[in-house]
N, C-alpha and C positions, 0 to 999 in steps of 0.2 A: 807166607812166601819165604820158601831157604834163602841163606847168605848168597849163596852162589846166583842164585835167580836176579837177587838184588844186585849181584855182581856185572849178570850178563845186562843186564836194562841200562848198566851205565857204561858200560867197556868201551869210553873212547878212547881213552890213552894207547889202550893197544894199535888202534890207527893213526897214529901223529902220525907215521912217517912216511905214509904212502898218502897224504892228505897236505895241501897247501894252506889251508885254512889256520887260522890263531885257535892254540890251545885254549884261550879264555871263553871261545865259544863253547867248546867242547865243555869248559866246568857249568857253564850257564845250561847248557842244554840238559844234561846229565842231574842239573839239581832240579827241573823243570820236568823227567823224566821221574824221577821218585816222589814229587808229589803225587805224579800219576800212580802211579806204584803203590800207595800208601793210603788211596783211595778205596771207601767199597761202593761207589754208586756208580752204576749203572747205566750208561746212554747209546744211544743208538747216532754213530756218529753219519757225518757230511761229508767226512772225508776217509784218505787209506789209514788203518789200522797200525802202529808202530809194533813191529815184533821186532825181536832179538834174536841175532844170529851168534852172538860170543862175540862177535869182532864190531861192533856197531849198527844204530838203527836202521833198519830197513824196513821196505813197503810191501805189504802183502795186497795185493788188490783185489785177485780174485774171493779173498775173503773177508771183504768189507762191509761185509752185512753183518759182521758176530760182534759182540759188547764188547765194550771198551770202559777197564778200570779208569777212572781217572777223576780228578776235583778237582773243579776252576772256581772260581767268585764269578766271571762272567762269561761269554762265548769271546770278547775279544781279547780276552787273557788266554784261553784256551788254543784262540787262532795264532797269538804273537808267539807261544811256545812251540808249535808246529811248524812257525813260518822260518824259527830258527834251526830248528833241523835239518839233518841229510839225510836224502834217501839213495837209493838204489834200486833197482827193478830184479823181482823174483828169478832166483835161474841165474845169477851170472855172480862174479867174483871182484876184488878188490884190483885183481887185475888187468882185466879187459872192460871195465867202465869207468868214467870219468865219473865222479859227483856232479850233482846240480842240487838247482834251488828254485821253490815252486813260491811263487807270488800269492798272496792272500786272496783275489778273484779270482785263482787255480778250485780254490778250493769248494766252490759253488758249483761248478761246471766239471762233470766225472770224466765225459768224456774229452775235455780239453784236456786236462790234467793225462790223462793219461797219452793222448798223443805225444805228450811235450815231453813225459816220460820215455816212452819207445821212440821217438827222434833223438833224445839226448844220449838216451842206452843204446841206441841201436837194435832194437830189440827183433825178433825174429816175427815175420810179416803175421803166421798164423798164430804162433802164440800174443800176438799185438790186436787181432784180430777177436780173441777166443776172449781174452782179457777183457777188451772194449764191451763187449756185446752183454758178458755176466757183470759191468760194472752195471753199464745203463738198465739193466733188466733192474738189479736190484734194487736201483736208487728209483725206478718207476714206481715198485712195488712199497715202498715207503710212504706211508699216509701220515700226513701234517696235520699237526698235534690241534685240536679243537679245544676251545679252553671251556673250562664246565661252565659258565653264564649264557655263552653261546651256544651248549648241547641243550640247557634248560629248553632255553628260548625256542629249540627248534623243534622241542617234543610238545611242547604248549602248542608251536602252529599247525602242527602235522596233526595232533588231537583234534583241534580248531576246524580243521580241515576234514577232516571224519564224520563231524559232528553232521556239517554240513552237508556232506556230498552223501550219509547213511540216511536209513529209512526210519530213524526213530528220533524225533526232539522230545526230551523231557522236560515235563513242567512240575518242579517239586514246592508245595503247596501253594504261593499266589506267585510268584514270580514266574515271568513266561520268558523261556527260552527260544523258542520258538523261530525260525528264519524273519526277515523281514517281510520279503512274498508272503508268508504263511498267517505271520502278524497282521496284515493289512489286507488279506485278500481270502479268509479262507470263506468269506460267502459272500466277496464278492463277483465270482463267477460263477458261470453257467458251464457243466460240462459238456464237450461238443458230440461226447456221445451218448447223452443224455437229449440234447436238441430236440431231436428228429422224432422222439416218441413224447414230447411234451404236449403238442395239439393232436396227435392220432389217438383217439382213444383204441386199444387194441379190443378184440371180442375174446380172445382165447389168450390162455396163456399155455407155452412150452415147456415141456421138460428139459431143462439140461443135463449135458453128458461133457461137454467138456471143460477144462481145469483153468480155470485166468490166472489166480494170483494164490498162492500158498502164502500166508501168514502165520510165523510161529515166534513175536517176537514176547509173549505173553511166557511168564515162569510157575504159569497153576492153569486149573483148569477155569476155561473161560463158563458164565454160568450164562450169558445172553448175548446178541448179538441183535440191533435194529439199522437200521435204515432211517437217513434222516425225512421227516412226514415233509416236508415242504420239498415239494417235488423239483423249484429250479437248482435243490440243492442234496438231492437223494445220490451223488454220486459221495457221499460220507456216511460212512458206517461208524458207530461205535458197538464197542464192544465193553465188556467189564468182566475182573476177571478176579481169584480169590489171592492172588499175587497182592492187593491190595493197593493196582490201578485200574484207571480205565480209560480208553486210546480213542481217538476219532482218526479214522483212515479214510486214505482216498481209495473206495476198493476197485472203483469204475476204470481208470485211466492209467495209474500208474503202481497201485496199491500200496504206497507208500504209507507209514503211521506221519499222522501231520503232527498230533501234541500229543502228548502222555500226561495224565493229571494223578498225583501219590498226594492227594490230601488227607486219604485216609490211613491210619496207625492201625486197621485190620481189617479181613477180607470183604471184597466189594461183595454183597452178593445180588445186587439190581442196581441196575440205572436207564433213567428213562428219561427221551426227547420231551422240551417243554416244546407247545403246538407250533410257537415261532419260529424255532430249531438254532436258535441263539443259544439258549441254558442246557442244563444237563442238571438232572435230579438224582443225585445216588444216595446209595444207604450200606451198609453191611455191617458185619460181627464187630466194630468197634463202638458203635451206635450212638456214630453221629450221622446226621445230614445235613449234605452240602450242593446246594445250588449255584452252581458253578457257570460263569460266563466263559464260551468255548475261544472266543477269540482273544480274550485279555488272560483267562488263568483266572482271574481273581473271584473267590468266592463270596456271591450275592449274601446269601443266609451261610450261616451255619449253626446248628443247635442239638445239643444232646437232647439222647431218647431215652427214654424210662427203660428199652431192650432193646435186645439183635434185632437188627433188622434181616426180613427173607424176601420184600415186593412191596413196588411202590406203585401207584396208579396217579395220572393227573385227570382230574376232573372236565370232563368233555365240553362242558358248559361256562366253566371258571378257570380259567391258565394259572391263579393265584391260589388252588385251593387243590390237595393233592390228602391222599390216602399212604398210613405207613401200615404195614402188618409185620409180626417177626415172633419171636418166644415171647409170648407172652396174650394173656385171653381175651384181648382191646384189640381195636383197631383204630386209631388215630385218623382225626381230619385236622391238618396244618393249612394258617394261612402265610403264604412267604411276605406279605405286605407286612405283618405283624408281627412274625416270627414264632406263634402261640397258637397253641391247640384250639379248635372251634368246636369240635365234635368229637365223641371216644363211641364205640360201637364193640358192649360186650357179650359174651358168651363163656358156656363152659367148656373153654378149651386151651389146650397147653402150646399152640403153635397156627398160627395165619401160614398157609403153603402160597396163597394166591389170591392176587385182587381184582374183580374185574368189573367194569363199571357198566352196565346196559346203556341200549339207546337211549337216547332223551339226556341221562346223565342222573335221573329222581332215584337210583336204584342203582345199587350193585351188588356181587356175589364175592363172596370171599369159601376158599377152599381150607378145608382144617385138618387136622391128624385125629380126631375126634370118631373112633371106631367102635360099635358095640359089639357084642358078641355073634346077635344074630342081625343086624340091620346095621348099617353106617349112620349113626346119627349125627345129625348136625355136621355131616362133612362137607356139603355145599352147604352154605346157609346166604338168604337175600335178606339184604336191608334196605329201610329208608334211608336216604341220604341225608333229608332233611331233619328229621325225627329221630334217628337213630333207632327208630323203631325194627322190630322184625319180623320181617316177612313172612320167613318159612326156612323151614328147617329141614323139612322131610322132602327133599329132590329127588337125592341117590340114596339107593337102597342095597346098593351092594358093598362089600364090604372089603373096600380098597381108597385108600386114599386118592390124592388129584392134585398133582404137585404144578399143574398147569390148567390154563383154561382159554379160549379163543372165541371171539365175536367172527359170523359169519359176516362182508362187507357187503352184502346185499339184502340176504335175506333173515327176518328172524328167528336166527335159530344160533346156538353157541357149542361148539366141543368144550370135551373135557377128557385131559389122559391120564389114564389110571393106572395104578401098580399093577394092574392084571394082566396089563401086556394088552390094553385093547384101549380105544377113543369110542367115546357114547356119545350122542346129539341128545340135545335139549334146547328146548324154546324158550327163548328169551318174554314171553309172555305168562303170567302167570294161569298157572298152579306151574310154570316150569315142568309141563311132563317131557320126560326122555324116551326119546325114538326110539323104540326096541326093537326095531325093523333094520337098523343100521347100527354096522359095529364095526370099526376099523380094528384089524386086527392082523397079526404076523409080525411087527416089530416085537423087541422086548424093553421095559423101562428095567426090571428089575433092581430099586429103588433109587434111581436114580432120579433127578429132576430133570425131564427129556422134556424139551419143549415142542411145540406145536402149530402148524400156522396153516391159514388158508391161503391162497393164490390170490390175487385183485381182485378177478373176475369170478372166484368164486369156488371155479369147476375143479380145482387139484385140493386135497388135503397134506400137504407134506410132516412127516414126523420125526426127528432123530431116533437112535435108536442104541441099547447095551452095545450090540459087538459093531457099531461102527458106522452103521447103513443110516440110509438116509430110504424112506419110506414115502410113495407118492399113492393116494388112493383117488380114488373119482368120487369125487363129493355125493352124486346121484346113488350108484349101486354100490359104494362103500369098496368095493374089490379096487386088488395093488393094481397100479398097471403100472407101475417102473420099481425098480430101487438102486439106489447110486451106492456102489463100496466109496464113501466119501475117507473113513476115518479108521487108523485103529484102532482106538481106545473110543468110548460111547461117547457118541455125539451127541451134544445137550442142547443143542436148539437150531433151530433153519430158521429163516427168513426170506419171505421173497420180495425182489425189489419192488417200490412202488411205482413204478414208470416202466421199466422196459419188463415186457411179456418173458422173459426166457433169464434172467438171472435173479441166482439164489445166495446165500453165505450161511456157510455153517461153520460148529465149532465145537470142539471135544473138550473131552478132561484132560488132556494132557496140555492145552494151551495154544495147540494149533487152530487156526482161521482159514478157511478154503473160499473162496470164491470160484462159480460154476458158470457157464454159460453156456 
């Protein structure tokens, strides 16, 4: 700031003599006037702005919104220096206005203030008018300073509030976040649109064609998706996905995800309902397994595996006694009472794709990567459950893996989908021969793990599919008779509910969840 500037911010003297007032003000004011002056910070004042005209302070009003140099210790040292001032009103002369003197509750109220200004100046109606209007405009548009403890506090409840009113609670390893309702009630109700198909048994089941709930709250490709078996509570789906959680949603009602479970440090790649539909058995590429209670969070078991895990099966006849398969040439029987392996079931093979346990529960099938040159050996292979013994080895004879496999719910007989782009029937009775009469075919896996399912009653075979489709065949003559564009990217497994005849849920690689009706 030049001498001269400094000069004009203080030029009272030059009005003694058209001023009644004590000089002694004038040096008080003036030394009050250059502290401000000598200042560099910055505020956005309450009140009119002091400018300099060469002959003494005056008021600028309509420009009271711009920064004002100035340094106080507090606001009522700031206020008594102002309240010693003289103003004047923009536009007129030393001549034709008397001075006045604006009281310290002037200074809260813009628009008081300036009336008391244009009745004391006399000031012209429109310019008084034009003045008032840009004071109070500006002093509206002033937002009152929030002090940061109270901005913390308000992003915490607003988050808080997100948490609640969005479609995702997470539960990261045993502690449950989870709503209170969702804590205390997620099986204890019955869905009301679930009801009505509880005591009808249906005869048929429909195809769906249209879309209920879009789910894509998953960040990898989802590798399953079931339906919970306990029918007063099949309006809860989970899903498991290679993001390295897995979700139980309402997909019936509202399709919201109820809890998110991240127990695992690597990709989910199965998880499956225990019969009760209380726990949840998962596994994937960090290989552990964790038996997980849905409503608390907290996990039952958990115990490292000799390898990756690729499919879990629980034992139809024992709730405590479950099947691990994954890389490696074993198959594992865990009991969760004890935490320790009861049974190992080996072969020469470098990967378990699928475990599936026949009727009665004495016997199951396990699918393998296990390809000869001219015959698939050992790519379905049965065992005893009890014995670890083996069955049989020689089922499929063609030379395509089976990254999946399915129990018919009625009658003896089991699919199985192969890299070939086709599903082949076999009978769950031994020698296990395959129907060569029937061959679902027109979708594509092309290596993908596409899962597979039958309908309740029996009569549809649904299949995912590479470019997205969603594939319905007739159980009887094996021919399509629907296919749904579900997905863009290959949709890796369907499911169809267990209660109501006409809803499905599918799920791709990209992470998306559809629900059909």
């Amino acid at each position: 700031m030049t001498e001269h500037d400094m000069n004009s911010l203080v030029a009272y003297d030059s009005s003694d003599s058209e001023t009644d007032y004590d000089k002694s003000e004038d040096i008080k004011t003036a030394q009050g006037e250059q502290d401000f002056a000598r200042s560099s910070f910055k505020v956005q004042p309450a009140f009119p702005r002091l400018e300099s005209s060469g002959c003494g302070p005056e008021v600028n009003i309509a420009s009271s919104h711009r920064n004002v140099e100035c340094n106080f210790n507090s606001a009522q040292n700031c206020a008594q220096r102002h309240s010693n001032a003289t103003f004047r009103p923009p536009g007129t002369t030393l001549n034709n206005v008397t001075r006045f003197q604006f009281s310290k509750s002037d200074y809260g109220n813009p628009r008081a203030l300036l009336q008391k200004s244009a009745r004391d100046g006399k000031m012209d109606h429109s310019a008084q008018k034009r003045l008032i209007q840009d004071s109070v405009t500006d002093a509206q548009n002033i937002r009152p300073y929030v002090p940061k403890r109270l901005r913390q506090n308000e992003a915490v409840n607003n988050k808080s509030n997100e948490l609640r009113e969005g479609t995702e609670v997470v539960n990261i390893g045993i502690d449950c976040t989870a709503p209170e309702e969702h804590r205390l009630g997620l099986l204890s109700r019955v869905s009301d649109f679930i009801k009505p198909f509880l005591e009808n048994t249906h005869k048929t089941s429909n195809i769906p064609n249209c879309l209920m709930f879009e789910l894509a709250q998953h960040k990898g490709p989802v590798t399953t998706v079931q339906w919970c078996p306990v029918e007063t509570h099949s309006h809860l789906l989970l899903s498991a996905s290679l993001d390295k959680s897995f979700k139980v949603w309402d997909a019936v009602e509202t399709g919201r995800c109820l809890k998110s479970y991240l127990c695992h440090s690597g990709a989910v790649r199965d998880a499956q309902w225990s019969s009760c539909g209380r726990h949840i058995l998962s596994g994937g590429f960090d290989s552990m397994l964790h038996l997980t209670d849905i409503e608390t969070g907290k996990q039952i078991i958990t115990v490292h595996n000799d390898f990756q895990i690729t499919c879990l099966a629980f034992s139809p006849t024992n709730e405590n006694v479950f099947l691990c398969g994954g890389f490696s040439s074993t198959v594992k029987a865990w009991d969760t009472r004890s935490c320790k392996v009861v049974n190992e079931y080996s072969a020469g093979i470098q990967q378990t794709l699928d475990v599936l346990f026949l009727p009665g529960g004495n016997e199951f099938l396990t699918s393998t990567d296990a390809v000869s040159r001219d015959s698939a050996d050992r790519t379905i292979i049965a065992w005893d459950f009890q014995t670890s013994a083996k069955i049989s080895n020689q089922i499929f004879h063609e030379r395509y893996t089976i990254p999946c496999m399915a129990l018919h719910p009625k009658e003896p007989v089991f699919i199985a989908q192969t890299n070939g782009n086709y599903i082949v029937l076999f009978s769950t009775r031994r020698p296990y021969r395959m129907n060569k009469t029937k061959r679902y075919e027109e979708h594509k896996v092309e290596g993908y793990a596409v899962g597979c399912k039958f309908s309740r009653d029996g009569t549809l075979i649904a299949s995912g599919s590479a470019d997205g489709t969603v594939y319905f065949y007739n159980y009887m003559n094996s021919k399509v008779v629907h296919t749904l564009p579900a997905h863009k990217q290959a949709c890796t497994d369907v499911a169809f509910h267990p209660v109501h005849p006409s809803i499905i849920a599918t799920c791709d690689w990209s992470g998306e969840i559809k629900l059909w009706h």
